[in-house]
C-alpha positions in Angstrom: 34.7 -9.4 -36.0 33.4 -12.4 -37.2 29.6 -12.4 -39.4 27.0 -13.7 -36.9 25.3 -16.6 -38.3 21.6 -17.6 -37.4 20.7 -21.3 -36.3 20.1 -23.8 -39.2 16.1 -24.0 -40.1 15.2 -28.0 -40.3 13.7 -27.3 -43.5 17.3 -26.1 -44.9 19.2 -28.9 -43.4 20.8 -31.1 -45.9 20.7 -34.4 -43.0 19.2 -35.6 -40.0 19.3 -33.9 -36.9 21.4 -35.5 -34.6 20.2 -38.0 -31.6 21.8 -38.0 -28.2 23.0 -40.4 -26.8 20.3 -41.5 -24.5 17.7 -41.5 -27.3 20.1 -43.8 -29.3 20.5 -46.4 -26.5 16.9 -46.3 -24.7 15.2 -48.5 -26.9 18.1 -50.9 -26.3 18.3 -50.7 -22.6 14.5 -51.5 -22.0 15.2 -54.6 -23.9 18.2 -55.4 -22.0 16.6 -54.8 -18.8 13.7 -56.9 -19.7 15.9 -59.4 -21.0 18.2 -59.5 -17.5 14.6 -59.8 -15.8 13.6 -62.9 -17.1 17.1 -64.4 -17.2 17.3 -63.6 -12.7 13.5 -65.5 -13.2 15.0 -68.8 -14.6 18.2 -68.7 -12.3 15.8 -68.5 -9.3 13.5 -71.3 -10.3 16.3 -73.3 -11.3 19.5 -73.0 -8.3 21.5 -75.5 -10.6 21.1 -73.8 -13.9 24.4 -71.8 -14.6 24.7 -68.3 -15.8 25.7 -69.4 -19.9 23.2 -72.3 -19.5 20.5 -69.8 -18.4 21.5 -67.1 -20.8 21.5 -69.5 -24.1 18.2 -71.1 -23.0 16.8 -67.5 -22.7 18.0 -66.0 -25.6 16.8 -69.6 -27.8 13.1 -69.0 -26.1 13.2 -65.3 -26.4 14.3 -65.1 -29.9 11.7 -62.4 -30.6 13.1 -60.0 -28.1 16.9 -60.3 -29.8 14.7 -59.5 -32.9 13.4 -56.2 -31.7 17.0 -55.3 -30.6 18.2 -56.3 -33.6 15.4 -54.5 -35.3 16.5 -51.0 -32.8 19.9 -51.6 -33.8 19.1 -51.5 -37.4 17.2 -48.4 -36.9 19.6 -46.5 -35.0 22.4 -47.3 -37.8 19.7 -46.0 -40.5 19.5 -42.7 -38.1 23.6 -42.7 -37.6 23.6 -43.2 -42.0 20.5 -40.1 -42.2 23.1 -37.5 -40.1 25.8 -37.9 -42.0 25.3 -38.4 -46.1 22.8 -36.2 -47.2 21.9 -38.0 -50.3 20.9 -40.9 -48.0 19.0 -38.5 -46.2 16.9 -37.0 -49.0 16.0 -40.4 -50.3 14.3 -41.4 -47.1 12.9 -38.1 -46.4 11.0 -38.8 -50.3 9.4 -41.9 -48.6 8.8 -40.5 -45.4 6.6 -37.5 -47.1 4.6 -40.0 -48.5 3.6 -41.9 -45.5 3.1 -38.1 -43.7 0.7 -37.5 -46.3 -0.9 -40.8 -45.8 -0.9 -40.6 -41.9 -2.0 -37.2 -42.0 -5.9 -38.0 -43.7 -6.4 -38.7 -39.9 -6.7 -35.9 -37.6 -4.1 -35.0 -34.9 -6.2 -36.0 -32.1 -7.5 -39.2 -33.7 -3.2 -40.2 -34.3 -2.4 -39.0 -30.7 -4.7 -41.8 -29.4 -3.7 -44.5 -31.7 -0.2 -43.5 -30.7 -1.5 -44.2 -27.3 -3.2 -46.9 -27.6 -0.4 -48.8 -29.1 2.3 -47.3 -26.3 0.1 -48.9 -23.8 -0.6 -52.0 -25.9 3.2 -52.7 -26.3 3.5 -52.1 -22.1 1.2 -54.4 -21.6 2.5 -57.1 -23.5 6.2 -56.4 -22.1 4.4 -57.2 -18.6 2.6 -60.2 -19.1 6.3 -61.9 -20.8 7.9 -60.4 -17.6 4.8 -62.4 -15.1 5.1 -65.3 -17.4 8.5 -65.6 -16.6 7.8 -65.2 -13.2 5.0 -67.5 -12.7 6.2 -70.4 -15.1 3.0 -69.8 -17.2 1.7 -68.6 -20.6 1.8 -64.5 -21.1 -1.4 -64.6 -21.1 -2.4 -66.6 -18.3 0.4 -64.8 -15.9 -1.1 -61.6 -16.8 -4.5 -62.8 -15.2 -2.6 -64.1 -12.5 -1.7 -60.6 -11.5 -4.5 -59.6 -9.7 -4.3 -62.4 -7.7 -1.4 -61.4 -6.5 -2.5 -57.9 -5.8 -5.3 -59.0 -3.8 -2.7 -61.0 -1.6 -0.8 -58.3 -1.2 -3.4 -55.7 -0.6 -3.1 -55.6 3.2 0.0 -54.5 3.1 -0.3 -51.9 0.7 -3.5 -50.8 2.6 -1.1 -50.0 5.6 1.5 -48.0 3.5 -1.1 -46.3 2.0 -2.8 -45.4 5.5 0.3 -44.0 6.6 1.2 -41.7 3.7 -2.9 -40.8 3.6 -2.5 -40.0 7.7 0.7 -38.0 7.2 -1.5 -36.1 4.0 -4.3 -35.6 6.5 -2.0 -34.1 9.0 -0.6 -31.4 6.5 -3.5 -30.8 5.7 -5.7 -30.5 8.8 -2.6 -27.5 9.9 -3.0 -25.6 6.5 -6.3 -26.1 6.9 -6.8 -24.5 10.0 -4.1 -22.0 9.7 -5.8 -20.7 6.5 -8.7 -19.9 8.8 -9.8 -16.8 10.4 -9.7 -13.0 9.1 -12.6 -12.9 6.8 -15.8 -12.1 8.4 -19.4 -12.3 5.6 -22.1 -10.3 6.8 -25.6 -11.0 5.3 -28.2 -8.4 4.0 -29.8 -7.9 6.6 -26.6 -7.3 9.4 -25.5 -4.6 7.6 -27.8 -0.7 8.2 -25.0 1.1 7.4 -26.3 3.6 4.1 -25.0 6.4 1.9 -27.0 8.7 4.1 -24.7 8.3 7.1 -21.7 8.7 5.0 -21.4 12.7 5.2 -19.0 15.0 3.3 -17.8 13.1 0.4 -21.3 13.2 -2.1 -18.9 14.0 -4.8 -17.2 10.1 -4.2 -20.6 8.9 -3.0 -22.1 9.9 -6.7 -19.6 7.9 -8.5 -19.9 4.9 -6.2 -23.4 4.7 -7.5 -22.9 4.4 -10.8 -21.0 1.1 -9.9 -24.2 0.0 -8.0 -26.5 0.6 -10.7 -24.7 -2.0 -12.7 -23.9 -4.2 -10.4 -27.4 -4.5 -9.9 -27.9 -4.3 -13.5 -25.3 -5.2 -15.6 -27.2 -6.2 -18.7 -27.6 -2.4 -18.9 -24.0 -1.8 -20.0 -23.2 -5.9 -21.0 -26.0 -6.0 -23.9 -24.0 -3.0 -26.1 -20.7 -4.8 -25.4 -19.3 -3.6 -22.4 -18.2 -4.9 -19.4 -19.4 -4.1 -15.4 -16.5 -2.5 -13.2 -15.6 -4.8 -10.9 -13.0 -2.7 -8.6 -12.6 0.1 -6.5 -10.2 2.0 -4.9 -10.5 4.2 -2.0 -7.6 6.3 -1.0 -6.8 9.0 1.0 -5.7 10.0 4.4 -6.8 8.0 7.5 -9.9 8.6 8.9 -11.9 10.2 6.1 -14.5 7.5 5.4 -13.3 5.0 3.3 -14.4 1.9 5.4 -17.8 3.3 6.2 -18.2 3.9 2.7 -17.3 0.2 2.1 -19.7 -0.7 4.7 -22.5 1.7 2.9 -21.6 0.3 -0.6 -22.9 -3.2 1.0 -25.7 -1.7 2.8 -27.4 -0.4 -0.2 -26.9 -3.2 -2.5 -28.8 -5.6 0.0 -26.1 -8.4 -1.1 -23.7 -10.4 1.3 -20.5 -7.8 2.7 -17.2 -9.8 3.1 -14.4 -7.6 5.4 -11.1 -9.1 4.7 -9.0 -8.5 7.7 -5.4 -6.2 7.0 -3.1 -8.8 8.6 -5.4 -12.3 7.1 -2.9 -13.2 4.4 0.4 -12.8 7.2 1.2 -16.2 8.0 4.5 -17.6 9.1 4.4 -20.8 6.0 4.7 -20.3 2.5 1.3 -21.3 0.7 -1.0 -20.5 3.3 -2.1 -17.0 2.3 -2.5 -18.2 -1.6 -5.0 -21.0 0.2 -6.4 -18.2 2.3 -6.8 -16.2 -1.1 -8.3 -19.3 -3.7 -10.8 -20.5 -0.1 -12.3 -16.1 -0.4 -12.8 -16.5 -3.9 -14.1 -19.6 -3.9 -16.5 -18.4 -0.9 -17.3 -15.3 -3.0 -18.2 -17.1 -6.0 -20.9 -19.3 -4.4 -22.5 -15.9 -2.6 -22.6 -14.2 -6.0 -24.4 -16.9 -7.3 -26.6 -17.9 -4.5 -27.7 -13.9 -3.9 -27.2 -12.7 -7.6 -23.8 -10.9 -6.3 -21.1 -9.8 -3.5 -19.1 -7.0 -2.2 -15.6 -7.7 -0.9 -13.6 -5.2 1.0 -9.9 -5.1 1.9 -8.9 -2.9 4.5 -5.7 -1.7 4.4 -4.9 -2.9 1.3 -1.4 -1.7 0.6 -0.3 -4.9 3.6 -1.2 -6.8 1.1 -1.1 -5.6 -2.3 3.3 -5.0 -3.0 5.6 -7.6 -3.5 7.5 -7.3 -0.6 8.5 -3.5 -0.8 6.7 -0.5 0.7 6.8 2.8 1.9 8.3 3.3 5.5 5.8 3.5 8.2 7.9 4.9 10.6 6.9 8.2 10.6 7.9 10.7 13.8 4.9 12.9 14.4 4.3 16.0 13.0 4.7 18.3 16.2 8.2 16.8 16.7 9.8 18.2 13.4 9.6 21.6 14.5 11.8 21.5 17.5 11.4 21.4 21.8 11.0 24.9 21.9 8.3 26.3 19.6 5.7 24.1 18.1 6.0 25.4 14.6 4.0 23.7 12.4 0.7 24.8 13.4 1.0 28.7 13.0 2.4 27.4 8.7 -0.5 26.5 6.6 -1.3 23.2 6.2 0.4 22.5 2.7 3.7 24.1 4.3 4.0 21.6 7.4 3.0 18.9 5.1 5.7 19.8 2.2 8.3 20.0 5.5 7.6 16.9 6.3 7.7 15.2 3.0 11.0 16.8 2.7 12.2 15.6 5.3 11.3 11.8 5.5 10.4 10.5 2.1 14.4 10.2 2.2 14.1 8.3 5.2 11.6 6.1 4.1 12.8 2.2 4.4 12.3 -0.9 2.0 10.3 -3.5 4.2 9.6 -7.0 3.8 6.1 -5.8 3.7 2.6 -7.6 3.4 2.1 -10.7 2.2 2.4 -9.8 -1.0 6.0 -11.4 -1.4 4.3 -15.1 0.0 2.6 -15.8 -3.4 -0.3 -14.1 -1.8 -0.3 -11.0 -4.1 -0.2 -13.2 -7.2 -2.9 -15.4 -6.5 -5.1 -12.5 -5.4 -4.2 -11.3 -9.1 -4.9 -14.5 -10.6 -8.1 -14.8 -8.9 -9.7 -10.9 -9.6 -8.9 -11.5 -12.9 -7.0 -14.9 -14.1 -8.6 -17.2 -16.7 -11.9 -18.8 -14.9 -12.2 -22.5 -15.2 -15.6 -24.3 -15.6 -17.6 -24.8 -12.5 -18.2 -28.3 -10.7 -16.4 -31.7 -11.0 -19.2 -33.0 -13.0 -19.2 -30.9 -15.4 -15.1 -30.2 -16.1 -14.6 -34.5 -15.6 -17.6 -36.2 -16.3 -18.8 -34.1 -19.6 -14.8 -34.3 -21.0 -15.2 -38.5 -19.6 -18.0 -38.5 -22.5 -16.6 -36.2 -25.2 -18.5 -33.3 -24.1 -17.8 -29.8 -24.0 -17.8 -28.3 -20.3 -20.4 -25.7 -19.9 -18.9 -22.1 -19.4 -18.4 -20.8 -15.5 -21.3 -18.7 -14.9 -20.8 -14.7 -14.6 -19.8 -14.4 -10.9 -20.7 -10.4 -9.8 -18.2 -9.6 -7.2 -17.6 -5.9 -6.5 -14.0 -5.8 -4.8 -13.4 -2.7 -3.1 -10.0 -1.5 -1.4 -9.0 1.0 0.9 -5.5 2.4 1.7 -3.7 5.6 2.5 -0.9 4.5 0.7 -1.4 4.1 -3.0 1.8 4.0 -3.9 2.5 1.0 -2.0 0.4 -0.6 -4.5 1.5 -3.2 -7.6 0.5 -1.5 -10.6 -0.4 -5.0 -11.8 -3.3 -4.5 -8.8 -4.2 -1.3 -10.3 -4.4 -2.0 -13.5 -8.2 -1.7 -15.4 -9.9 -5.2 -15.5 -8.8 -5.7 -11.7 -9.5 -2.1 -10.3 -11.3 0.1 -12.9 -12.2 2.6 -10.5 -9.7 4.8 -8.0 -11.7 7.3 -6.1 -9.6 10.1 -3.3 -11.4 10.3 -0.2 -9.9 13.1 0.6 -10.6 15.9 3.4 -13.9 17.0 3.3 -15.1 20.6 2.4 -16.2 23.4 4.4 -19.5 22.2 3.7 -18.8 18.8 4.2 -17.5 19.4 7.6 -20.4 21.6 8.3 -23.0 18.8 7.2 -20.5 16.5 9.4 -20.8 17.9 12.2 -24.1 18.8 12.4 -24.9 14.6 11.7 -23.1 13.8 14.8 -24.4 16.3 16.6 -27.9 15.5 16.0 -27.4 12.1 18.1 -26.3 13.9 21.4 -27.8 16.9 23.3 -26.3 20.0 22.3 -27.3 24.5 22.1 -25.2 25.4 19.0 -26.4 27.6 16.6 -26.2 26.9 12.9 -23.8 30.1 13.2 -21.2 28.8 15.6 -21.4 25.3 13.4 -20.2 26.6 10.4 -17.6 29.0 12.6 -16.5 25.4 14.2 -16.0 24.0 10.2 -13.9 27.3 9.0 -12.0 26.5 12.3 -11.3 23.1 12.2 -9.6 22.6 8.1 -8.6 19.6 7.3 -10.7 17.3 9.8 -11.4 13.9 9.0 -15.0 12.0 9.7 -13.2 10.9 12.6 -11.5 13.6 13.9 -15.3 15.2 13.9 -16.8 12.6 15.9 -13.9 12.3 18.4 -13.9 15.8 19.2 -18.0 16.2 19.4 -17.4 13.4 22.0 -14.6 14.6 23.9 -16.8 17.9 24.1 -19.8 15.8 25.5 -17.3 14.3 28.1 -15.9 18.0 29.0 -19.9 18.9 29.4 -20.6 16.4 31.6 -17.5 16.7 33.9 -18.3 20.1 34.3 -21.8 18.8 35.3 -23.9 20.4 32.2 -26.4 18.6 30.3 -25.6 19.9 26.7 -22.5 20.3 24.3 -21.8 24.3 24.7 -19.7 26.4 22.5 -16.7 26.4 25.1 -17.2 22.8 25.4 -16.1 22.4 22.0 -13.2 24.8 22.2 -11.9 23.5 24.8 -11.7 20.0 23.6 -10.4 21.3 19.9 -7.5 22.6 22.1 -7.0 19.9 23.8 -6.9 17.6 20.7 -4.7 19.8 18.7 -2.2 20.3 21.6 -2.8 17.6 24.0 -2.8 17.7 28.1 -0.7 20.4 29.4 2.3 19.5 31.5 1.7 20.5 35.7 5.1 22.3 34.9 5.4 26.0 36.0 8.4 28.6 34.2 10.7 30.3 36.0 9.9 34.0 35.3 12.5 35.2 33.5 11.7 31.7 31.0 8.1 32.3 31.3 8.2 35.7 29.6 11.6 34.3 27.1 8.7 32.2 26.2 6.1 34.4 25.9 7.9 37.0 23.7 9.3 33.9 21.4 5.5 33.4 20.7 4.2 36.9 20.6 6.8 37.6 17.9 4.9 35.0 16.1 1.4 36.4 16.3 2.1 39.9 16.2 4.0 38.8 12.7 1.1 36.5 11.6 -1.5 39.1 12.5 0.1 41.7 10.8 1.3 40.1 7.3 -0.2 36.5 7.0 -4.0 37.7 5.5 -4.5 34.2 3.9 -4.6 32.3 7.4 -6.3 33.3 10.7 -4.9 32.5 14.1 -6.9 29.9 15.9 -5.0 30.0 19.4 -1.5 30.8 21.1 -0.3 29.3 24.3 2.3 29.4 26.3 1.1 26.5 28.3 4.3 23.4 28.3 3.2 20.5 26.1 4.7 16.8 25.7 7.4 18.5 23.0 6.7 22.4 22.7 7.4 25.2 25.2 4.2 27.0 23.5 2.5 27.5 20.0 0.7 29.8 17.8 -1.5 28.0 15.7 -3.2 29.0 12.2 -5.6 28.3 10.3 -7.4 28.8 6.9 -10.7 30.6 6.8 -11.8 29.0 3.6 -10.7 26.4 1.2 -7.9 27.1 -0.8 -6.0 25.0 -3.3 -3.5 27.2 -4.9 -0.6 28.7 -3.0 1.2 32.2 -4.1 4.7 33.3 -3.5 3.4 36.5 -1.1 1.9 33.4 0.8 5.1 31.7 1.1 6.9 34.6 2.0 4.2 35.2 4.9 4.9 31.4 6.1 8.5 32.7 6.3 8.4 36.0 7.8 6.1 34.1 10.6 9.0 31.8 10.9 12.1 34.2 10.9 10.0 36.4 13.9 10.8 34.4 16.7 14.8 34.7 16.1 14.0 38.5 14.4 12.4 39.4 18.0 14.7 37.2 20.1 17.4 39.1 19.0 15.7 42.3 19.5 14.3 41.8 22.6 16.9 40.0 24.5 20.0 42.2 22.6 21.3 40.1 20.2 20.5 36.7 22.1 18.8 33.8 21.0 17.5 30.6 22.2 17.8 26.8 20.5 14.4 27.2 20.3 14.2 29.0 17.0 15.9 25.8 15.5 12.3 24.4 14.2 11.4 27.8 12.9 15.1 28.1 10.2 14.0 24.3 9.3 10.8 25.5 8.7 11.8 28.9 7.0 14.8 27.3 5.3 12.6 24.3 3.3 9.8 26.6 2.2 12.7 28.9 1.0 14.4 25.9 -0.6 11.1 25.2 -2.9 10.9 28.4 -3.7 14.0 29.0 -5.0 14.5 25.6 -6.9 11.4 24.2 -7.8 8.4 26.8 -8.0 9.7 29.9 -9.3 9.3 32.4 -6.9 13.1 33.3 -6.6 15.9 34.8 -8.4 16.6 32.6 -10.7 13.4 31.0 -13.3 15.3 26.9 -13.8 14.2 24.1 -11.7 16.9 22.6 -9.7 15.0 19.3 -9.8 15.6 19.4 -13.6 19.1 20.7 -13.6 20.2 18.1 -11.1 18.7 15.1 -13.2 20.1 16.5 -16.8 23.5 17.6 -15.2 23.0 21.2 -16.7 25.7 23.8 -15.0 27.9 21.2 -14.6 31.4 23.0 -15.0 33.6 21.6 -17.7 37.7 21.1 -17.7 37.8 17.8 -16.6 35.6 17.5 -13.3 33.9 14.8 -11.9 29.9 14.9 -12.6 29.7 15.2 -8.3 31.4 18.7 -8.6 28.7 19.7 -10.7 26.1 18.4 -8.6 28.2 20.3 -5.4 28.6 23.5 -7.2 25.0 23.7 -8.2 23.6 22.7 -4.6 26.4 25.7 -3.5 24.9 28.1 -5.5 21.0 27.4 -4.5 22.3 27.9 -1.0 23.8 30.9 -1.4 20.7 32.2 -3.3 18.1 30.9 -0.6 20.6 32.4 2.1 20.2 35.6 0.5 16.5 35.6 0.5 16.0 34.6 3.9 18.8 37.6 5.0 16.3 39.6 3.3 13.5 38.7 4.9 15.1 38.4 8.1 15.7 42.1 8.4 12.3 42.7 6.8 11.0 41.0 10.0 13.2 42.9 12.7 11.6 46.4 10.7 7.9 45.4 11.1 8.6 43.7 14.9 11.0 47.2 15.8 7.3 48.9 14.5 5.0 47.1 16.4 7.2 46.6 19.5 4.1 47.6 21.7 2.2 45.2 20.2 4.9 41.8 20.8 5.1 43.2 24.5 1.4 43.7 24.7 0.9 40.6 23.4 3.5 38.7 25.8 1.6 40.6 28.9 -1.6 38.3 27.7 0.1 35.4 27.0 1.7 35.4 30.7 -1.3 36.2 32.6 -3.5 33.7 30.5 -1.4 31.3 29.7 -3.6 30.3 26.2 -5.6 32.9 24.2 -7.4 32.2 21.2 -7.1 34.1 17.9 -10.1 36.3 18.7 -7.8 37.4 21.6 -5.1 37.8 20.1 -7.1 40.0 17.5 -8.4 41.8 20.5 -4.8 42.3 21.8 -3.9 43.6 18.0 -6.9 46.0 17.7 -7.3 47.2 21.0 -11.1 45.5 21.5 -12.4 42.9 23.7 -11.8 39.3 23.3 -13.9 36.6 24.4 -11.0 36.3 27.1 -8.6 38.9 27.4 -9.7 42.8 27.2 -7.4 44.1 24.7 -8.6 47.6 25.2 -5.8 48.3 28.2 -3.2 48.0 25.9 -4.1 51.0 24.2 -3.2 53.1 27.3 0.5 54.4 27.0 0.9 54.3 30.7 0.1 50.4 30.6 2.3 50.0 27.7 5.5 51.5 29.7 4.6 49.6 32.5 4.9 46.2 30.2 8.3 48.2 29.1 9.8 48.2 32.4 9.1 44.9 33.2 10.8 43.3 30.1 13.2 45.6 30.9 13.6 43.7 34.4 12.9 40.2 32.7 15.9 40.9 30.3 18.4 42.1 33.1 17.2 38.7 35.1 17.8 36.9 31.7 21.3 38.5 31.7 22.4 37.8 35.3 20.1 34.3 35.6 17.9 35.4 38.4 14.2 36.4 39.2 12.8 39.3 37.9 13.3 42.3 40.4 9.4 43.7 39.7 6.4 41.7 39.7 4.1 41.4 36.3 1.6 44.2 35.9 -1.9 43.4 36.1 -4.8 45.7 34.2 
C-alpha cells in the first residue's frame, strides 16, 4: 500500500500555484468584448465602412485598449513562467514581499476600499469609452449623456418594473395572509386565571415560581453573572393541568399571554410556517418591551417540535386489549395495564410525516429562541453603519416560552436543550391529596351534601384521575342529580356517574341464561381470587352488565399511592388473571370460553417481565441484556438468529412453567372457596353490577350497601345456588335453557 501523502502547504511550494483556465483568459475576454462593442458602434454609424476598414480604424484609435491586452498577455506569460521554474518564482516572490510589507502599513479595511474604489473607477471608465462610442462624443461628455437617456427610457422601465412589483405584491399578499391566524395575545387584564385555581400539582406550581420571580426580576440572578430561564416544559399525561397552568403562569405575572395554536405552523407551502414563526417573535419582542416582558405558550408542542418523525398516535383504547369477553384491564393495577399496553404497541408505533417541524418551521423556531439576535431598528443597523457607527446592542427581550406535550419524546433534543428550554417540569397524576383538594375546588362551585369523609373515600377510589377527569365526573354527577329531580350532588350521584365513566352506557342487551351465569362465574372467579390474594388493590365494582367491547368486568383499584411494585404483587395480578380459565375449567368440566383470551395476554406479559427483565423468576440475567450482547448464543457455526431463537425458546419455556404453576395454584384456592365463586355469581345475576363493598359483603358474609351478603352464609342457600349451576352447566352442555329458575334470598 502506497504512503499517503498530505496536500502541498503554499508556504512549501517551490512555484506558483496554477491558474485555470478562465482566470487566464478573463481579463482578455472583457477587452475583446469591449473591443467588438465599439467596432458593431462604428459599423452602424457608418453602413459603407467594411469589416477590415472598421477594425484597423478601431484598433489605430483604441491603441490604449491593445495596450492593456498586451499588458494581460504579458502578465499571464509572467504567471505561466512563475508555475513552472522555481528559480523564476523565488525571485519575484523577493519583490513581491517587499511591496506586501509596504502595502500592508495600511490596514485591511482601509486596502479593501481602495481595491474598491479603483474596481469601480476602472468600470466606470470602460462605460463612458463604450457611450462615447455610441454617441459619437468624448468619454466624458457620453457619460453625462447617459442620464438622458435613462430619463427617456424611464416610462418603459417604470411599466416592467410595475409588473415584476405587482407580481411581488401578489406573492406576497398570499404568504401574507396564509401566515395569519393561530396565535391569539391576551392582555393583563383578560387573563383571571391564578396559581390558586390550579389544584394538585403545588409541588410543579412551587418551581414555576421561581421562574416568575426572575422574570420579574432578573437583575436578581443577572448582576452575579447568570442568566434568567427562559423555557419551560410541561409534560405528562392529558388532562393533568398543563394548559391551565400555562394560563396561571400569565395570570400572575400581569404581562401579555400569547396561545400558539397546535396546528398554526401546518401549512400546505414551504416557507409559510418559518414566516408564521420570525412574525411571533417579532410580535413577542415588541410586547416584552412595551410591558417589560411576555409569556408564550405552545400547546401541543410535540406537532411542532420533531423533524418530521414522531411517535404513532394511533393508539386502540385501553379496554380493547383485553379481549370481547372479559374487560381485563381494570381488575390489574394500573402499572400492569399500562406495561401491557406499552408492550404491545410501542412496536407498532409508525414514523409520520409529523408537525411542521420538517417545513423549516422547527429550525427557525430554534433560531429564534435562541439564534444570534441582530440589532433592533433600520436606523440604527443602516443608518449608524451609513456613518461609521457602531449599531447599538438589541435590547434584553424577556420572553418566558412555555410548552406542553404528552409526548416528550417526540421532542428534538436540539428543543430541549438548556438555553432554549432550561426547565422540564412532569405534570403528572395528582396525589391522594391532590385529588382530595381537587375535588373539593370543584365541588365548592356547585350544590352538593358530601362529607369531608366520603371526599377523601371518592380520592382513594378514583387513582389516577386527571384535573379533568375530576371536573367531568363532578358534572356528570350534577347532571345524574338533576335528572333524577334532586337539588344537590349526593354520594350515589357520584357513584353512579364514576361507573358510568369507567365503563360507559350499558348495552339494552339481555343473556340467555345459561350465558348469563357462564358470564357471571367468568367474573366471580375473578373477585373471589382478587379478594382472597390481591391485598395491595381493593375492588371498586364488578358487573356483569354488556358493554361496547366486554361481556362484564371486575375492576380494581389502589387504596393509597404506591410507586414500587413487588413480585408477590405481580403474582397476585396473575393469579387474578389465570382465575377466569382456572374456574372455567372447573365449573363448566374442563371447558373454556374465548373469553379468557385477554386474561393469558394479560397473565402471559406480566409473566414475560418477570422472568426476563425484573428478577422475579428462575433465572437472575436480563433478557433485554442478553439479547443486545448476544450472550447464550450457541457456538459451532450458527447463525447469530439461532441464538436469538434459542434464547427467546428458553424464556418461553421458563414463563410457561411459571404460569403452569400458578395456574394450578389458582384451581386449589377457587376448588376451596367454591361457595364463595357460586355465591358470588348468585349476586352478580340478580344485580347485574355490585361494587367492591358488595362484593366484600358477598366475601364476609355482612351487608353491602346493595346486596345482603349475610344469606350466603346459610348452607341451605348455598346448595340451592349448587343445584342451579348444576342446571346451568347441563343447559351449557345440551345448549338450552336452564331447567330451574335462579333462587332468590
Amino acid at each position: 500500500m502506497s504512503e499517503f501523502k498530505s496536500r502541498e502547504r503554499d508556504s512549501d511550494r517551490k512555484t506558483r500555484i496554477r491558474l485555470t483556465f478562465f482566470d487566464r483568459v478573463k481579463f482578455l475576454l472583457l477587452f475583446g468584448l469591449v473591443f467588438l462593442i465599439l467596432l458593431w458602434a462604428a459599423l452602424a454609424n457608418d453602413p459603407l465602412l467594411s469589416f477590415h476598414d472598421a477594425a484597423v480604424t478601431e484598433s489605430n484609435q483604441r491603441w490604449w485598449l491593445i495596450s492593456l491586452a498586451g499588458v494581460e498577455i504579458v502578465r499571464q506569460i509572467h504567471f505561466f513562467l512563475a508555475e513552472q521554474a522555481s528559480g523564476y518564482h523565488s525571485g519575484w516572490q523577493r519583490y513581491f514581499a517587499f511591496v506586501d510589507r509596504t502595502t500592508h502599513r495600511i490596514s485591511d479595511w482601509n486596502r479593501y476600499r481602495l481595491s474598491r474604489a479603483t474596481k469601480g473607477l476602472l468600470g466606470v471608465a470602460l462605460l463612458a469609452v463604450v457611450l462615447g462610442a455610441i454617441y459619437k462624443e468624448t468619454p466624458v461628455k457620453a457619460l453625462f449623456l447617459a442620464p438622458q437617456a435613462l430619463w427617456k427610457a424611464l416610462p418603459l422601465l417604470g411599466q416592467l418594473a410595475f409588473a415584476v412589483l405587482f407580481i411581488v405584491i401578489q406573492f406576497f399578499a398570499m404568504f401574507w395572509f396564509l401566515s395569519r391566524g393561530g396565535i391569539d395575545t391576551y392582555f393583563p387584564d383578560d387573563i383571571r386565571t391564578r396559581f390558586s385555581d390550579v389544584w394538585g400539582q403545588d409541588h410543579v406550581l412551587n418551581r414555576i415560581r421561581e421562574n416568575l420571580m426572575f422574570l420579574e426580576s432578573p437583575e436578581e440572578i443577572e448582576k452575579i453573572g447568570g442568566y434568567v430561564p427562559g423555557g419551560i416544559l410541561l409534560w405528562g399525561p392529558p388532562g393533568t393541568g398543563k394548559t391551565l397552568m400555562a394560563e396561571a403562569i400569565a395570570g400572575e405575572t400581569g404581562k401579555p399571554f400569547i396561545f400558539v395554536d397546535p396546528g398554526a405552523f401546518n401549512n400546505m407551502f414551504f416557507g409559510v410556517g418559518v414566516l408564521k414563526v420570525k412574525s411571533l417573535f417579532r410580535k413577542l419582542r415588541k410586547l416584552s418591551l412595551r410591558y417589560g416582558g411576555v409569556v408564550v405558550f405552545f400547546d401541543e408542542a410535540d406537532s411542532l417540535g420533531n423533524r418530521g418523525i414522531s411517535t404513532s398516535t394511533n393508539r386502540t383504547h385501553e379496554s380493547s386489549i383485553f379481549g370481547s369477553s372479559c374487560h381485563g384491564g381494570n381488575y390489574l393495577s394500573n402499572p400492569s395495564a399500562q406495561m401491557i399496553l406499552k408492550e404491545r404497541f410501542v412496536a407498532g408505533t409508525a414514523m409520520g410525516g409529523g408537525g411542521g417541524g420538517g417545513m423549516g418551521t422547527l429550525q427557525a423556531l430554534l433560531t429564534e429562541m435562541s439564534g444570534l439576535k441582530k440589532p433592533r431598528g433600520f436606523f440604527n443597523r443602516v443608518l449608524r453603519r451609513t456613518l461609521g457607527m457602531r449599531p447599538k446592542n438589541p435590547p434584553k427581550y424577556r420572553i418566558l416560552v412555555v410548552m406542553a406535550t404528552n409526548l416528550p419524546e417526540a421532542l428534538d433534543e436540539a428543543l430541549l436543550r438548556p438555553g432554549r428550554i432550561d426547565r422540564i417540569y412532569r405534570v403528572g397524576y395528582p396525589s391522594k391529596a391532590g385529588r382530595v383538594r381537587t375535588y373539593k375546588g370543584y365541588l365548592d362551585k356547585v350544590s352538593h351534601v358530601l362529607t369531608d369523609e366520603e371526599i377523601e373515600k371518592l380520592a382513594t377510589i378514583t387513582p389516577y384521575s386527571t384535573g379533568a377527569i375530576i371536573k367531568d365526573t363532578i358534572n356528570e354527577a350534577l347532571i345524574m342529580s338533576i335528572r333524577n329531580g334532586g337539588a344537590a350532588i349526593t354520594w350515589a350521584d357520584v357513584i353512579k356517574a364514576k361507573q358510568l365513566k369507567d365503563l360507559g352506557p350499558a348495552e339494552d342487551v339481555e343473556y340467555i341464561e345459561r350465558e348469563r351465569h357462564a358470564v357471571a362465574v367468568h367474573e366471580a372467579c375473578h373477585g373471589t381470587m382478587a379478594y382472597l390474594v390481591r391485598h395491595h388493590m381493593a375492588i371498586d365494582l364488578a358487573t356483569i352488565e354488556k358493554g361496547s367491547d366486554y361481556l362484564g368486568m371486575v375492576a380494581s383499584i389502589p387504596p393509597d399511592d404506591q410507586f414500587t411494585r413487588w413480585k408477590s404483587e405481580y403474582e397476585a395480578d396473575i393469579l387474578v388473571s389465570l382465575a377466569s380459565l382456572a374456574g372455567e375449567r372447573i365449573f363448566f368440566d374442563g371447558d373454556n370460553s374465548s373469553g379468557v383470551s385477554g386474561d393469558l395476554e394479560s397473565a402471559t406479559t406480566i409473566a414475560s417481565f418477570m422472568e426476563g427483565h425484573w428478577g422475579m423468576g428462575s433465572t437472575v440475567s436480563s433478557h433485554a441484556s442478553n439479547r443486545r450482547n448476544e450472550i447464550g448464543a450457541p457456538g459451532g457455526g450458527k447463525p447469530k438468529d439461532d441464538g436469538v431463537r434459542d434464547l427467546r425458546m428458553a424464556l418461553a419455556d421458563r414463563i410457561e412453567e411459571n404460569l403452569g404453576t400458578l395456574l394450578t395454584r389458582a384451581e386449589s384456592i377457587l376448588h376451596e372457596n367454591r361457595a364463595k365463586v357460586l355465591s358470588l355469581a348468585h349476586a352478580l345475576e340478580i344485580h347485574k353490577t355490585i361494587s367492591g363493598e358488595d362484593v366484600v359483603a358477598v366475601m364476609q358474609g355482612s351487608e353491602g350497601p346493595l346486596v345482603d351478603g349475610r344469606p350466603y352464609q346459610s348452607d341451605a342457600n348455598i346448595d340451592a345456588i349448587e343445584k342451579y349451576h348444576q342446571a346451568a352447566l347441563e343447559a351449557h352442555k345440551g345448549h338450552e335453557r336452564p331447567r330451574m329458575e335462579i333462587p332468590r334470598f
